[in-house]
N, C-alpha and C positions, 0 to 999 in steps of 0.2 A: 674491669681494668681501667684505670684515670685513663685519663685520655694521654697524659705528658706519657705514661709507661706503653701506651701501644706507640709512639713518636720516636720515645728512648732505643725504644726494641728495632722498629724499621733500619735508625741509623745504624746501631750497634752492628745488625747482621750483613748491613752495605759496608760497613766498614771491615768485617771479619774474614778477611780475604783468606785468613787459612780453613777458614770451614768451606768458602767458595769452592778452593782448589781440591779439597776432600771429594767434594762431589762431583767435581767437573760438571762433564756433561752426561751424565746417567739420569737427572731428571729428565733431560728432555726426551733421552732414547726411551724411559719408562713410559711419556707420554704420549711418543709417535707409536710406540707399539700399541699400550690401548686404543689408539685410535684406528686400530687394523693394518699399521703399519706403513712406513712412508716404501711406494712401492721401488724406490730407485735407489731404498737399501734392501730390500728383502727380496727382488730381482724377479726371478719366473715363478717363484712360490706364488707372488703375488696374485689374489682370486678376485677378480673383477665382480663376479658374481655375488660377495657380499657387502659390496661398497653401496652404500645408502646416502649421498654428499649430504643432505637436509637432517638425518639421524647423525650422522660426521661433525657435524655444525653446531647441535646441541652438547656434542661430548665434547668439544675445543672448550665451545664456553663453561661448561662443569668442570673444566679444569684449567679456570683462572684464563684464559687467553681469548683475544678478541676473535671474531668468527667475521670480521665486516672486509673479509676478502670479495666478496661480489655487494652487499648490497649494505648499507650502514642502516639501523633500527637504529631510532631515537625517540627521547621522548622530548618533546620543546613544549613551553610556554604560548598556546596560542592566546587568540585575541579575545575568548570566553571561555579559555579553559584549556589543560594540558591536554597535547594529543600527539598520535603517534608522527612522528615522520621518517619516508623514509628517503634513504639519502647517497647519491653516489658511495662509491668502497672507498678505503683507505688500500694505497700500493706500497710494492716495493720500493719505487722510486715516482719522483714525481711526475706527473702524464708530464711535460714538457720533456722531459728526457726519456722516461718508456717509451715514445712513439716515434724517438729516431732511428731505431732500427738495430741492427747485432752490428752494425760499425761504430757504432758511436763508442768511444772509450769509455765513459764511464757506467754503459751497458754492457761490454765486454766485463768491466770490476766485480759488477754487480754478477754477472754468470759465474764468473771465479769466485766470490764469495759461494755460491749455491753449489758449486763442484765441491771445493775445500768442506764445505760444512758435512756434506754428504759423505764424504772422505775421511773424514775426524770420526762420523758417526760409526763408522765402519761397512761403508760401500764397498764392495771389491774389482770392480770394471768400471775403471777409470774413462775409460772411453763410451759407454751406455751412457754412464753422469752425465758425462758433456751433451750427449746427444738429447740425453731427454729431458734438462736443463733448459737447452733452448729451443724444446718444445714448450717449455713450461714460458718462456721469456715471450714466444707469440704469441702465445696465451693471456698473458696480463698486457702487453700492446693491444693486444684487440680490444680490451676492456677496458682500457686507458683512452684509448682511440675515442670511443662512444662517450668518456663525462666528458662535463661541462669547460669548455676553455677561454675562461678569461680575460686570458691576455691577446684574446681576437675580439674583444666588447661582444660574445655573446652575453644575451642577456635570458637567465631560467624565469620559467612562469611558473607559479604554486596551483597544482589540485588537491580538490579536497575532495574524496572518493571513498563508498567503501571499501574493505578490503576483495569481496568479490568482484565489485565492479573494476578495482583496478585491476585484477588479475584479466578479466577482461578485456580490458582498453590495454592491456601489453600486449595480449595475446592475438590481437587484431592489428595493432604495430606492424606495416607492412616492412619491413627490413632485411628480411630472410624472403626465401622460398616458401609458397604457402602451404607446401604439402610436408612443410617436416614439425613436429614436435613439438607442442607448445607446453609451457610448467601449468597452468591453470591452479589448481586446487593447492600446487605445493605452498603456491607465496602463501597459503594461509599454516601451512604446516613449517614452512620456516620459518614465519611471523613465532607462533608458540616456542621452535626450539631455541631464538634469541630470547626472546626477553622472558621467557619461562615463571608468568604469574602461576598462584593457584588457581585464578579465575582463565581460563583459556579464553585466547583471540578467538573471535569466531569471524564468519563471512562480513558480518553486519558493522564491524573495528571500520571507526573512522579514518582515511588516512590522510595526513599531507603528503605528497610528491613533488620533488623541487625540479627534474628534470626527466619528463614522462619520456620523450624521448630516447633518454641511457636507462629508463628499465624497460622500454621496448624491449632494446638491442640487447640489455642484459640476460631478459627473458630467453630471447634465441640463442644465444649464446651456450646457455646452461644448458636449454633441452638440447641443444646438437651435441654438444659435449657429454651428457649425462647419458645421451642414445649411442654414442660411438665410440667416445675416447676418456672410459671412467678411468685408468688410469692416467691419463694427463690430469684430468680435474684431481684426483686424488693427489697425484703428485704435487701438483700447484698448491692446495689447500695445508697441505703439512709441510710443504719447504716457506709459509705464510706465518705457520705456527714456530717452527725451527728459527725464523727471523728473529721472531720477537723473545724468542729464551738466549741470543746470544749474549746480551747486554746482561744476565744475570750469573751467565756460568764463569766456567775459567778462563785463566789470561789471555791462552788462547784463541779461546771463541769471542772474548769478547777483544782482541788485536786486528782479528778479525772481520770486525763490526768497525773498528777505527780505521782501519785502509779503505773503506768505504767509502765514511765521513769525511776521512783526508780528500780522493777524490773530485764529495760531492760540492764541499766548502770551504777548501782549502788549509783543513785543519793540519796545522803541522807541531804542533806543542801537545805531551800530554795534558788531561786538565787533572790537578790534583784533586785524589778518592776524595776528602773530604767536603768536595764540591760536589761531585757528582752525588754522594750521598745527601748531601744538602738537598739539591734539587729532586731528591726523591720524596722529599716529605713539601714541598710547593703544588701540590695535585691535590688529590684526595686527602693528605694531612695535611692542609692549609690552613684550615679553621684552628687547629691543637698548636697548629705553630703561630700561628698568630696572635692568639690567646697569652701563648708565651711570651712573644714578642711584645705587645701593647704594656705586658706590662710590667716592663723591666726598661724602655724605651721609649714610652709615649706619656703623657701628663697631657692634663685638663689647662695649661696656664699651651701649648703649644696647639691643641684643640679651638681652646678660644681665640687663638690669632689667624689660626688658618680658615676658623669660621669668618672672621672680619677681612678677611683676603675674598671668601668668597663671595661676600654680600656685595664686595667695591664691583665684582667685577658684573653679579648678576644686574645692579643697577648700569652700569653702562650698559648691557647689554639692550635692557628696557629703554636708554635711552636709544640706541640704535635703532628701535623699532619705532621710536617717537619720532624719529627724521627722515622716517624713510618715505619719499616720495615716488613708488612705484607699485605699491601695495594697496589696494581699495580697501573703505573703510572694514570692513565684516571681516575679510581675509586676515587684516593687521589686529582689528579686536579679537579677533580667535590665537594669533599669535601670541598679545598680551596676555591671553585667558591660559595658555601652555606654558610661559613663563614663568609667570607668577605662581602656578601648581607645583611648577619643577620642586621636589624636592632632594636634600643634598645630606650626603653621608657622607662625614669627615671625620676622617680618624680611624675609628672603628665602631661598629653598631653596638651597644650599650650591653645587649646581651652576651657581646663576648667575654664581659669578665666575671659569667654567672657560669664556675665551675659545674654546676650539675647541668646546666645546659649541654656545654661541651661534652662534660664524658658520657651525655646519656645518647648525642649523635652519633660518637663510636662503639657505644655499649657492645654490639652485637660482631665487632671486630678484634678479632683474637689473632695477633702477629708476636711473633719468638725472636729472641734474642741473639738466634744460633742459624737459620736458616733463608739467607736472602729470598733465594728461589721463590720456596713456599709465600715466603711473607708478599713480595709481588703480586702473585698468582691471587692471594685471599686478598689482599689488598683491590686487584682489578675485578675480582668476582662482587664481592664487597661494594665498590662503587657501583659496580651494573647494576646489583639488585635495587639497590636504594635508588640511582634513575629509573625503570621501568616500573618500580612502587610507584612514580610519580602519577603514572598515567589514572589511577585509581586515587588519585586525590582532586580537591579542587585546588586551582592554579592561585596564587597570591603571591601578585609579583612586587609587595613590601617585606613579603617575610625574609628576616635578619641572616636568616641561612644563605643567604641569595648576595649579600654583602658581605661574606665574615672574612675575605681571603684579605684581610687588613696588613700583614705583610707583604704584601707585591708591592711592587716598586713601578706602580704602572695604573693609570685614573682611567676612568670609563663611564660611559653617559650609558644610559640600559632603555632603550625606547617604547619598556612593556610596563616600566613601572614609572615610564618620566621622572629620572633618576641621576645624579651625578654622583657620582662616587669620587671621593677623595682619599686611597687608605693610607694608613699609620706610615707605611715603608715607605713615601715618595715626601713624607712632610718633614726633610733633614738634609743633612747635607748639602749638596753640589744645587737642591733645589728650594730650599728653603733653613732660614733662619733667622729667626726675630731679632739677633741684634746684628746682624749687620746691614749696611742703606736697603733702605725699603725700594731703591732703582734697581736694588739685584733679582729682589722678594718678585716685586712685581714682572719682570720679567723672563725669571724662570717660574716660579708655580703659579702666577698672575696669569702666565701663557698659557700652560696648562689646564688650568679653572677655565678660562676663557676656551678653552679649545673640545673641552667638552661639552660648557655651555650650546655652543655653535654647534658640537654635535645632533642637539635636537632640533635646528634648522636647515639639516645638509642634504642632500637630496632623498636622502635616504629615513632620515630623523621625522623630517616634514612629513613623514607619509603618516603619523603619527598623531594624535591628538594628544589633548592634557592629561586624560587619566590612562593611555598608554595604547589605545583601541586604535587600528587600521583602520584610517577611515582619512576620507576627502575632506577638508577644510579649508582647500583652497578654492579663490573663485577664478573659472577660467581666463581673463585677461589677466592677472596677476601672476597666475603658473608661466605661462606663457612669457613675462618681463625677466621668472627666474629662471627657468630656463633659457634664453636667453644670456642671462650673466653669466650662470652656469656653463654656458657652452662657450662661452670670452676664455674662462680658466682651463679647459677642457683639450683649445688650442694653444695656450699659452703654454703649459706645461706638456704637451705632447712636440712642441718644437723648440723646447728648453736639449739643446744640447750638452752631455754631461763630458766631462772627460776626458772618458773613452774613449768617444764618439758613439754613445750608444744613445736610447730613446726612450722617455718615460712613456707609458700609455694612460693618457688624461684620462679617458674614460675608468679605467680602474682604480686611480688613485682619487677620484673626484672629493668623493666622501668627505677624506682627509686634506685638502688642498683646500676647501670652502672652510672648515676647522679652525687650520692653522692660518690664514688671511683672517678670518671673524676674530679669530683670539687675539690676534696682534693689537687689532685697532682697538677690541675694549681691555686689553691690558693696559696699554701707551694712554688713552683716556682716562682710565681709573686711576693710574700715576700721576696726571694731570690734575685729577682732582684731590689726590691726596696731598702734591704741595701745595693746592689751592688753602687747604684746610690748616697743615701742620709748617707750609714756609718750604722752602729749598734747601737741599740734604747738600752737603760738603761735597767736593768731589776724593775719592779714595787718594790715602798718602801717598805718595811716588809713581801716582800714572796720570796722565797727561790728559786721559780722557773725562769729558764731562759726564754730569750724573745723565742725559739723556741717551747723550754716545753709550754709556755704559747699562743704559736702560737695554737696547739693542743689542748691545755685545752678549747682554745675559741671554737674553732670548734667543742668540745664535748658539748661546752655549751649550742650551739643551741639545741639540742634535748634534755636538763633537762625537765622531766615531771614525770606526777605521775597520773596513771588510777585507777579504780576502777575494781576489777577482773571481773563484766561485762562488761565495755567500752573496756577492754583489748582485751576481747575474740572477740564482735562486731568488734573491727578494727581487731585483723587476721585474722579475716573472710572475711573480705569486702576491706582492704583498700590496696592499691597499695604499701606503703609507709611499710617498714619492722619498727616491733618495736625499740622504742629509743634505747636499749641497743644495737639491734644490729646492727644500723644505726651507732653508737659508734666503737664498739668492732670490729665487725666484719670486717668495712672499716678502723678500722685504726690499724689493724692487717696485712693489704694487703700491706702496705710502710714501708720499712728498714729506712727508712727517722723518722719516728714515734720511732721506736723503739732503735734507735740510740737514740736521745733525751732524751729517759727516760732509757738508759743500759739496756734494756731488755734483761734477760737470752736468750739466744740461743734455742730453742724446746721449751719455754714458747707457753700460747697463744697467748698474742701479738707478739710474735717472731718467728713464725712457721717458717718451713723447709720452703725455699725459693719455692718449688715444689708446696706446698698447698695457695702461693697465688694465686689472680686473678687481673687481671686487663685485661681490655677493651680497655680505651685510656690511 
């Protein structure tokens, strides 16, 4: 099947709301029963006796649903090869709000979701639901409780371990009582019933670990629960799987799923079907739709300019590293030597408009025209396999696959392939366009370029060399000057106050905050030298602003947005990326270059004492 006909088919059946309604919710009750049944509809029948969670685990994922309610399997890119890792669970809600307790309202939401769905499904003791609902809501608190929390600058360490050995090293995790239960041998039996090669995990499977700590805890968790209270685990595990079928059924269920939403981020507007369908083919049909996309949308005459946007900015960048007077020689030539390797994928990678390329990566994916449910489910089975195939290949972090999602409207630096990616979807509009003043160009997708350039210098990037390998290339007085800078920004932006009166946490946003400062100065330079070359651009008809003012105003432009006071709160809590205003403010309070342009008083905000800026590069 082309690849555009499995794409055609996904939307048609997102779109086909009368077939949805035909079905309601009978997929799902089909697949909570195969699965032994969820025990908080099926009541005292329910036989503990033949509840097997790790055999339970395998059958979720045979039937299209993710199973990363206690532990996430992945396969990642390491630094000589793919390998497994494994990785805190994905929840119901996010560990900031699981862990506030059955008062919190929009932990109460979330219980009333899990009663109602239970209740649709056809529960008949309305009062049992409730009660062992939030048993199931302590249950995922406790396991929320134990990952990794961010937004307090912990910081996870990576092992790299057998799989026996790490069943090991949980099982000696002192966390519990040491005379109860430990999983031992299972993590290798539910290593097999996730990622389900023909070749089986054995003891000897390499693993990453990001936070040995939360599979201690995880460890004991399961064996208490699996020795005492199989039905709560049971119950938890299928009201995990019931989540994620609501968004495919009917109106209902998925109304349902929107008073959630409403709650968690303030949604209060439906968003029109043909959106939401849209967004279902942005995942795993990325590649089919971009394919589409590039090329009905994209030409070689808009390629070649956004190429020459990137070249302005990589040479500033090298020029930044030529001035920079806190870097010793070796340290700064190994910079130059990562620069200069960087390679840049703009547009889209070549191979996507090689039709048998494309339909030969969905070959093996067969989605109808008539049935959302199903097409989801093959759809998510469909991806797993093809990542866990990965683990048995070797790793090459240039191949095209790796770049094809050339529609997204969003640029990314990749630090395993020392890589910038530019795709097709962000090179138009609001961010770019060859014929209007190159003061806009350069500071909208000028900023951009430059802000993922900066990505492979950021705290994070640097840990990297030129052809993508972890590894130290720094010399120790030189780390120690960036660190340093780094912790100037760190405090700058953790006592930027916002609005609200709320708080960014510098530590988490760092990444981004070194980015968006390194982008500006080699955007605003590259501008510089581009009227160096081609003369000084008119200022726009009917606005008062000069082309440098308006160089600035673009670059504020990209982060125009508007949250809702819960999406707001969600992204300080979780997101790398410090809020718009002070993605704004804050970075372009750091350049006398900015403030010159618009006379900014002297001791203003935007014009602070030269002492209270920061900069990195």
């Amino acid at each position: 099947m082309p690849a555009i006909v499995t794409m055609r088919n996904m939307y048609k059946s997102c779109m086909n709301l009368t077939a949805i309604e035909s079905y309601g919710a009978e997929p799902l009750r089909e697949a909570l029963t195969s699965l032994g049944g969820w025990p908080v509809l099926v009541g005292e029948d329910w036989d503990n006796r033949t509840f097997d969670w790790i055999h339970v685990s395998k059958q979720i994922r045979k039937l299209g649903f993710r199973a990363d309610m206690f532990v996430q399997f992945k396969v990642i890119a390491d630094v000589l090869n793919n390998t497994k890792k494994l990785d805190e669970p994905t929840l119901g809600l996010r560990r900031q709000i699981m862990t506030l307790g059955p008062n919190n309202s929009i932990v109460q939401v979330y219980h009333q979701l899990m009663v109602d769905t239970a209740m649709l499904l056809g529960a008949d003791n309305k009062t049992r639901v409730k009660d062992e609902m939030w048993d199931v809501i302590a249950l995922e608190a406790q396991i929320a409780q134990a990952t990794h929390d961010p937004a307090h600058g912990e910081k996870k360490q990576s092992w790299y371990l057998h799989l026996k050995a790490f069943a090991d090293v949980a099982n000696q995790t002192e966390v519990m009582a040491s005379n109860q239960t430990r999983m031992g041998h299972d993590w290798i039996r539910l290593a097999n019933a996730i990622v389900q090669l023909d070749e089986n995990i054995t003891a000897r499977e390499l693993v990453m670990v990001d936070n040995l700590y939360f599979m201690g805890h995880i460890d004991h968790i399961l064996s208490y629960v699996n020795q005492n209270e199989k039905r709560l685990l049971a119950n938890y595990m299928l009201w995990r799987v019931a989540l994620q079928a609501l968004s495919t059924g009917s109106k209902e269920m998925r109304d349902m799923r929107d008073n959630l939403h409403r709650h968690l981020y303030g949604i209060t507007e439906k968003i029109a079907r043909w959106k939401t369908c849209l967004s279902q083919l942005t995942g795993s049909l990325s590649m089919a739709l971009s394919s589409l996309y590039t090329k009905h949308h994209f030409n070689s005459t808009l390629k070649e300019k956004a190429t020459e946007m990137v070249n302005y900015l990589r040479v500033e960048f090298n020029e930044i590293l030529h001035k920079n007077d806190w870097m010793d020689k070796e340290t700064k030539d190994n910079a130059f030597k990562k620069s200069q390797m960087m390679s840049a994928v703009v547009g889209y990678p070549d191979q996507l408009a090689n039709d048998t390329l494309v339909n030969e990566h969905y070959r093996t994916l067969n989605l109808t025209d008539n049935n959302f449910d199903l097409n989801i489910r093959r759809l998510r089975n469909w991806a797993q396999k093809r990542e866990f195939e990965k683990l048995r290949e070797i790793n090459d972090p240039q191949d095209w696959r790796n770049f094809a999602n050339s529609a997204n409207v969003n640029a990314f630096y990749w630090s395993q392939a020392n890589a910038i990616v530019i795709p097709a979807g962000i090179l138009r509009d609001v961010f770019f366009d060859n014929d209007r003043p190159q003061y806009m160009n350069f500071g909208t997708i000028g900023y951009i370029i430059g802000h993922e350039i900066t990505h492979a210098f950021d705290n994070i990037g640097a840990q990297f060399d030129e052809i993508g390998n972890a590894r130290n290339w720094w010399k120790n007085e030189t780390r120690l000057h960036y660190n340093s800078k780094a912790q100037c920004m760190v405090k700058q932006y953790s006592g930027y106050e916002l609005t609200n009166g709320l708080k960014i946490n510098g530590d988490l946003t760092l990444k981004e905050n070194i980015a968006d400062n390194g982008a500006l100065k080699e955007a605003y330079n590259a501008y510089e030298k581009y009227t160096d070359k081609f003369g000084h651009e008119l200022q726009l008809p009917g606005l008062k602003y000069t082309p440098k003012q308006l160089f600035w105003i673009s670059a504020a432009m990209n982060w125009c947005s508007k949250s809702s006071p819960e999406m707001f709160k969600t992204r300080l809590d979780t997101d790398t990326h410090s809020p718009s205003q002070a993605r704004v403010n804050v970075a372009l309070s750091n350049f006398k270059e900015f403030s010159q342009s618009f006379n900014c008083k002297a001791g203003t905000d935007m014009n602070p004492n030269p002492k209270k800026r920061c900069t990195v590069w």
